[in-house]
Phi, psi and omega in degrees: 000186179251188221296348192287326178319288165347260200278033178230017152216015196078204222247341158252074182358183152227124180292333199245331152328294183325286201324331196270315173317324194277333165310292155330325150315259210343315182318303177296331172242043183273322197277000181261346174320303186303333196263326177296297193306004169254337165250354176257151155290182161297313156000285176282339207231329165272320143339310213283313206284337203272309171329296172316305185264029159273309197299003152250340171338291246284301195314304168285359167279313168340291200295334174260036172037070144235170222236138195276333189222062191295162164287105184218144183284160187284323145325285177309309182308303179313267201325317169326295217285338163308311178322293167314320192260359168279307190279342189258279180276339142322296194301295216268326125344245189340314192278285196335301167316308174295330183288323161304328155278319170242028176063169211240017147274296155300345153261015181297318264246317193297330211281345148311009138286337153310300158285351169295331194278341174261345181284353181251344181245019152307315158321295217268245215282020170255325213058031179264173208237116160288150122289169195291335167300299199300316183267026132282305166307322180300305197312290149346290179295339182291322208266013167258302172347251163009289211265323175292301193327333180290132189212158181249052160060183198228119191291326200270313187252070183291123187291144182277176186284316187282318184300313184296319185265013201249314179274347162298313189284291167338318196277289230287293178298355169262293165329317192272323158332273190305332183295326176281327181280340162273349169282338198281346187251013204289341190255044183225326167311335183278348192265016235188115144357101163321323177277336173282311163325319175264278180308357181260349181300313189281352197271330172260339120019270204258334129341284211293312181279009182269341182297316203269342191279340150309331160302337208252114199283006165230069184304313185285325177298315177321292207296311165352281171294032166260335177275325159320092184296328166296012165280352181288346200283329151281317174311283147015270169289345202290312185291266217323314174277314157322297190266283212299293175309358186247345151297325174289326205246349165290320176289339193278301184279331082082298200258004199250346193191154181309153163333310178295294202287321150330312209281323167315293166316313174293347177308323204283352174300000157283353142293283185333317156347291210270359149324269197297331183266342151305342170260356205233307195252013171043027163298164245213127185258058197297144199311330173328291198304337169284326169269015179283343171319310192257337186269333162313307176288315182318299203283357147305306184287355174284315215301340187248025160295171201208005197248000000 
């Protein structure tokens, strides 16, 4: 990879370190989503986030001499800025809306769909391979994935029938999205900056949903809380951690290990979660929730066994 990984992971990345980090980011900034997401829309809030972490992209490619208009065929560049408006302004729309209907236990529950939706078409158009350990650590980790994710539900903001099969479809179609948009660009990642990649991701990204925002017959009201700077106090970090470090480091394992095997390792931030919100958000650490820990750790260390 290039030198800043290099020298904060050695002279060879490890994809599935990167992969377990990018999980870890992603945690922290699922819980500040989660805390943004009661006054902002999904939209709105995805515009805000996307917005941000280009305006750090731009700077830190600068600052690392990397090149805005590297030699890349005009087919792979199309595919990147598709890659982006599936998984960025597509996917992350979509997973917001759902989070927002169905609270961020039951939607723990969707987000077990992701690796699976990249371990089958990593198959099918990667041609990639499990081995029989690595696909018991997948099993393991979806199954800590589940078992933390299980809830008797939240009394006080009890889900409707229709919201419940609405935010089902929403979570479920948000997986897949990002499952597609990174397989279509996975045989292309060795040839390619992890930071040119993640900016051009963002670039289509942060396209696509301003492209959906004309659409939206109540814009100005949507757009209204991105000018309340105290909403900024989550939003700020939520994009910094959420989106940008945890897209660099998602494009890093990405390009460092197979797909699959990346997506699994990335499941695990629904532990990492329910960690940090024991610690932080005083949630309650209950015998489940340890043992999702421990079926998490076990099945990690098979998934980055290679024999």
């Amino acid at each position: 990879m290039d030198s800043l990984l290099n020298s904060l992971f050695g002279p060879k990345p490890s994809g599935e370190l990167l992969s377990l980090a990018s999980g870890l980011v992603w945690s922290v900034g699922i819980i500040l989503f989660r805390v943004s997401g009661r006054r902002v829309a999904p939209l709105a809030l995805n515009i805000f986030k996307n917005a941000l972490s280009l305006g750090l992209a731009v700077p830190t490619m600068l600052l690392l001499g990397r090149s805005f208009n590297p030699d890349v065929p005009a087919r792979v560049l199309g595919l990147f800025i598709l890659s982006g408006v599936l998984g960025i302004a597509v996917s992350d729309t979509l997973f917001f809306a759902s989070l927002n209907r169905l609270g961020a236990s039951f939607l723990a529950v969707i987000d077990c769909f992701y690796s699976p939706f990249v371990i089958v078409l990593s198959f099918a158009f990667l041609g990639e391979r499990m081995t029989a350990a690595q696909g018991l650590g997948a099993v393991l980790v979806i199954s800590a994935v589940l078992t933390v994710s299980r809830s008797e539900g939240d009394a006080a903001a009890p889900v409707s029938g229709r919201d419940r099969v609405v935010g089902i479809i929403y979570g479920i179609l948000s997986m897949l999205f990002v499952a597609v948009g990174i397989v279509i660009i996975k045989p292309y990642l060795m040839s390619v900056s992890v930071y040119w990649a993640t900016f051009v991701r963002l670039v289509g990204g942060l396209t696509g949903v301003l492209l959906i925002l004309p659409f939206h017959r109540e814009r100005r009201a949507l757009l209204a809380p991105l000018a309340r700077l105290g909403n900024w106090k989550a939003m700020v970090p939520a994009a910094v951690f959420g989106t940008y470090l945890s897209l660099l480091l998602w494009m890093g394992g990405m390009k460092y290990t197979q797909a699959s095997l990346a997506a699994v390792l990335n499941q695990l931030n629904a532990v990492f979660t329910v960690v940090l919100a024991a610690l932080f958000l005083k949630e309650g650490l209950t015998a489940r929730k340890v043992l999702a820990v421990l079926l998490a750790f076990g099945g990690a260390i098979l998934v980055t066994m290679r024999f």
